[in-house]
C-alpha positions in Angstrom: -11.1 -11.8 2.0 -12.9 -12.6 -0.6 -15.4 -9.7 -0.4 -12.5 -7.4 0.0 -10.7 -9.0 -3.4 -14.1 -8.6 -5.3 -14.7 -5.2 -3.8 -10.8 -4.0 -4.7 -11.4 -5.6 -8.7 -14.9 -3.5 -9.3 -13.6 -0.5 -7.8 -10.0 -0.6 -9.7 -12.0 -1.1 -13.3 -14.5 2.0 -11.7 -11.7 4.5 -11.2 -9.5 3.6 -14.2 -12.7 4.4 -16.8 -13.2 7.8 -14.6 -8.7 8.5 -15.3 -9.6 7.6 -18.7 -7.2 5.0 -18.4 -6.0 3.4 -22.1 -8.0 0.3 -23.3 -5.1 -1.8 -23.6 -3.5 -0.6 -21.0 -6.4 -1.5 -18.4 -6.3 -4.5 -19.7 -3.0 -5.5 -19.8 -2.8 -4.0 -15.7 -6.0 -5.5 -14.7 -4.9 -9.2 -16.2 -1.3 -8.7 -14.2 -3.3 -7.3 -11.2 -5.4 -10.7 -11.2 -1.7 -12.7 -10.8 -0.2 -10.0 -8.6 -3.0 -11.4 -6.2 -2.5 -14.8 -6.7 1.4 -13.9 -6.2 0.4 -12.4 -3.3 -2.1 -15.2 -1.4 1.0 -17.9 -2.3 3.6 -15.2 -0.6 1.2 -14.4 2.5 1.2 -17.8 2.9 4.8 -18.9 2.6 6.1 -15.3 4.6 3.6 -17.0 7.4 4.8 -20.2 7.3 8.8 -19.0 7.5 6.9 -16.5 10.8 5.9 -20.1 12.1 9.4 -22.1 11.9 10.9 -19.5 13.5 7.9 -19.1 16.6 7.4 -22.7 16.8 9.8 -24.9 14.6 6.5 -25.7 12.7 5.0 -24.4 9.4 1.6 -24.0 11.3 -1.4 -22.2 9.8 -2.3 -18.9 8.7 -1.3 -15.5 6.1 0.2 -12.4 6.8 -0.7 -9.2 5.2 2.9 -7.7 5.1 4.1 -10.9 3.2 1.4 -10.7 1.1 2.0 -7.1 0.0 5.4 -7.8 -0.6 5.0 -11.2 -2.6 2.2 -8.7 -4.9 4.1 -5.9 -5.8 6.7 -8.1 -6.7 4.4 -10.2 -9.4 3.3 -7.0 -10.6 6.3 -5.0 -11.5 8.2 -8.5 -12.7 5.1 -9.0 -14.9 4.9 -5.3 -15.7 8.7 -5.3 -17.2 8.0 -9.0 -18.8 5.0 -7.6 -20.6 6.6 -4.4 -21.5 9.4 -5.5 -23.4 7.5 -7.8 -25.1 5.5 -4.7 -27.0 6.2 -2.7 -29.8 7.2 0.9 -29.1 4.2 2.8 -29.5 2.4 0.2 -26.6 5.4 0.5 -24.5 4.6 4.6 -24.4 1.0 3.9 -23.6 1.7 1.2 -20.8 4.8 4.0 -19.5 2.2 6.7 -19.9 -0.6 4.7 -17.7 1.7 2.9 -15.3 1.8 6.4 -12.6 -2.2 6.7 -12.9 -2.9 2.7 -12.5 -0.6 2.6 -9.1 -2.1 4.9 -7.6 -5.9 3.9 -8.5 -4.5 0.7 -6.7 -4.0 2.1 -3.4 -7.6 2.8 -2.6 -8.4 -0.3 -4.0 -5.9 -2.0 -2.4 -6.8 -0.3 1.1 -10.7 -1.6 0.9 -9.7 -4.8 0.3 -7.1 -4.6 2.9 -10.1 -3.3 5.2 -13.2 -5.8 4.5 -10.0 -8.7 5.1 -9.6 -7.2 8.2 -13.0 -7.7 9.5 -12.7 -10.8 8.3 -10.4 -11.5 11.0 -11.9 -10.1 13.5 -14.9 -12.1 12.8 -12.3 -15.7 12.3 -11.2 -14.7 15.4 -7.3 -14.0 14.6 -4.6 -11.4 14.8 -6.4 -10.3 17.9 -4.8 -8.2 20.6 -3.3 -8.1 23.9 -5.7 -8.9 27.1 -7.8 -5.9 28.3 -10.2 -4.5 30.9 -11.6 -2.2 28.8 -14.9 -1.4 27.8 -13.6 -2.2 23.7 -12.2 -5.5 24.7 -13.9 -8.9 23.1 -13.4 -12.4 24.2 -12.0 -13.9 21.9 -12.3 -18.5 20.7 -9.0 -19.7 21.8 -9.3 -23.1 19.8 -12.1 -26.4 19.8 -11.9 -29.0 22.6 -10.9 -32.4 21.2 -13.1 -33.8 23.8 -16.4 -32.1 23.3 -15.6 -30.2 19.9 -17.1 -27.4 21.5 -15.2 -23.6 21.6 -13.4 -22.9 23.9 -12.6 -18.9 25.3 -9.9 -17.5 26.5 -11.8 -16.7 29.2 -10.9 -13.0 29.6 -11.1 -9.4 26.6 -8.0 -8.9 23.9 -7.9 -6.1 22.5 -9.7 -6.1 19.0 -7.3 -4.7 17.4 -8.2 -5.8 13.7 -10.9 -3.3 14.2 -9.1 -0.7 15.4 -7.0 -1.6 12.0 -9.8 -1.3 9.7 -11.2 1.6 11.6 -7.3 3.4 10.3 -7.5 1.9 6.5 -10.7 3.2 5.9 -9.7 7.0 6.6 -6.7 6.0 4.8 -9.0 4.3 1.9 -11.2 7.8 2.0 -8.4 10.2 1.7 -6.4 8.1 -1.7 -9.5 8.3 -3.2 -10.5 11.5 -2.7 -6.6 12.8 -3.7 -6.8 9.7 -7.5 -10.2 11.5 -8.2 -8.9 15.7 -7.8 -5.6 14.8 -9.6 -2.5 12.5 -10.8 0.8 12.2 -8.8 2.1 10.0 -6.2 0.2 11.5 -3.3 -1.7 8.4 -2.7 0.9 5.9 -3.1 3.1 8.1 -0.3 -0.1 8.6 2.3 -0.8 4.8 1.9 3.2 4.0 2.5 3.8 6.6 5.2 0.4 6.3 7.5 -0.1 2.5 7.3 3.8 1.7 7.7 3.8 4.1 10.9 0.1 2.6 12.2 1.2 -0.7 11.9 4.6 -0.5 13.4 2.8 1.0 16.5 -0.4 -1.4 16.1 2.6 -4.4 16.6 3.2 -3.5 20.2 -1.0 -4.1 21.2 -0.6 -7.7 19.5 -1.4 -10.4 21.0 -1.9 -13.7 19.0 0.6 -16.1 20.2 1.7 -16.8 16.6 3.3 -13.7 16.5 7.5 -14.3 15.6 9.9 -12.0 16.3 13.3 -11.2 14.9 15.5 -9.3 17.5 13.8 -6.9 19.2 10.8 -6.3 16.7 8.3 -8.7 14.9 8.8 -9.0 11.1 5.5 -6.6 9.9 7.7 -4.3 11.9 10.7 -4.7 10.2 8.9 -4.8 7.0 7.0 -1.6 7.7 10.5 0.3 8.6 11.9 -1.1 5.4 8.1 0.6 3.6 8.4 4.2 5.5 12.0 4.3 4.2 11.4 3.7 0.4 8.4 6.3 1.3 11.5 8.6 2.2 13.5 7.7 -0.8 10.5 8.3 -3.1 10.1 11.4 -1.7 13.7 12.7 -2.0 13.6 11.7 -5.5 10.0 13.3 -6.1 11.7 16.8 -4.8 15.0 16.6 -6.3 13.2 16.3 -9.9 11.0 19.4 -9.2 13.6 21.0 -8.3 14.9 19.8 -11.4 12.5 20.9 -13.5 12.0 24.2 -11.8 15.9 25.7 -12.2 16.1 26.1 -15.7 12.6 27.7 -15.5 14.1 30.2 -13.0 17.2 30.8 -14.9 15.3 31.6 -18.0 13.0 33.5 -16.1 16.4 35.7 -15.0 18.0 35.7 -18.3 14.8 37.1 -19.2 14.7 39.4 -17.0 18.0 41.0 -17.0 17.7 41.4 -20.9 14.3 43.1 -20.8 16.1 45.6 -17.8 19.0 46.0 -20.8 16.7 46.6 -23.5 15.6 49.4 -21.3 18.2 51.4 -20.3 19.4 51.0 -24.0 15.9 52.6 -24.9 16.5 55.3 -22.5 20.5 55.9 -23.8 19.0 55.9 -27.1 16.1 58.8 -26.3 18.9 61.1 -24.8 
């Protein structure tokens, strides 16, 4: 986690100097991103802990990713719109201006991070997957004997699945790169929402840590990642709507333009005869 967090800074300060990212503004961003991630450690934390009442009727050990994405986001557009107003209007237009460009460096920072964390698990030996007789399948340390303090196995392969999550965020970390450094839009911010909402929803079902709570049918990183793919949608709809927007009074103009030109002509050609 920690490599991941160091790994996600360097890389966010890297690709805002190559946007040419405002001073201030990466500093102002890069100071709320610092307490976005301390937002988001307390509200991993606390998401887990409310995962574990309802599993076990005990606030047991452990973070959650999904909670922890949640609980940072949060911080950071709450300290975002606290910050903002507090500046003067000529700042508020710079930090407006910058705000598209420095969420979507985030993603592929955000993703690396997210990746190097999950190796991290697979090497702590959590969030591991359901038993296997595959080839791919690692035996995983069930707990400590009170006895003997030595580890004890579960005695047969789980799938590794935190690998097989890693594996996914590192394409996805590749391609938000490669799509922050050609240009500036949302396209990173809606392949991160829509590939690692759908991946993880499916990834749920190959779970296998006992910790894992459910609520109705689904456990709650799939509820969460339903509730992710859907603001994808909505951002999307919006997205179009204000091209389309911008692109009518274009075509109109284009029309009006066009029809006039075709009457200047025929009046030319009246005129001649």
């Amino acid at each position: 986690m920690a490599a991941g967090i160091i790994t996600a800074l360097v890389l966010f300060g890297v690709l805002c100097k190559k946007k040419n990212v405002d001073a201030f503004c990466f500093d102002i961003f890069f100071k709320i991103g610092m307490l976005a991630i301390v937002g988001g450690l307390i509200s991993a934390r606390l998401f887990q802990m409310l995962y574990n009442l309802i599993k076990t009727g005990k606030v047991g050990e452990g973070i959650t990713f999904m909670g922890g994405f949640v609980g940072g986001v949060v911080v950071f557009f709450t300290m975002f719109f606290i910050i903002y107003k507090m500046q003067n209007n000529e700042k508020r237009s710079l930090m407006k201006s910058n705000l598209k460009i420095v969420v979507s460096t985030a993603i592929p920072c955000v993703t690396i991070g997210h990746c190097l964390g999950r190796i991290g698990c697979f090497l702590a030996g959590c969030c591991y997957g359901k038993p296997t007789n595959a080839w791919y399948g690692v035996n995983f340390v069930e707990g400590i004997s009170k006895k003997t303090g030595e580890w004890i196995y579960f005695g047969y392969d789980r799938i590794p699945t935190q690998l097989f999550e890693a594996l996914f965020l590192l394409v996805i970390f590749v391609t938000t790169l490669v799509l922050v450094l050609k240009k500036d839009g949302f396209a990173p911010i809606l392949v991160y929402a829509y590939g690692y909402s759908v991946f993880r929803f499916v990834l749920e079902f190959f779970r296998g840590d006992e910790s894992r709570a459910v609520v109705g049918v689904l456990s709650p990183s799939q509820w969460q990642s339903i509730i992710l793919f859907l603001a994808a949608v909505i951002v999307t709809v919006v997205l179009v709507k204000i091209k389309l927007y911008e692109t009518k009074p274009l075509n109109a103009k284009n029309s009006q333009m066009k029809i006039s030109s075709e009457t200047n002509a025929v009046a030319e050609e009246n005129f001649d005869d």
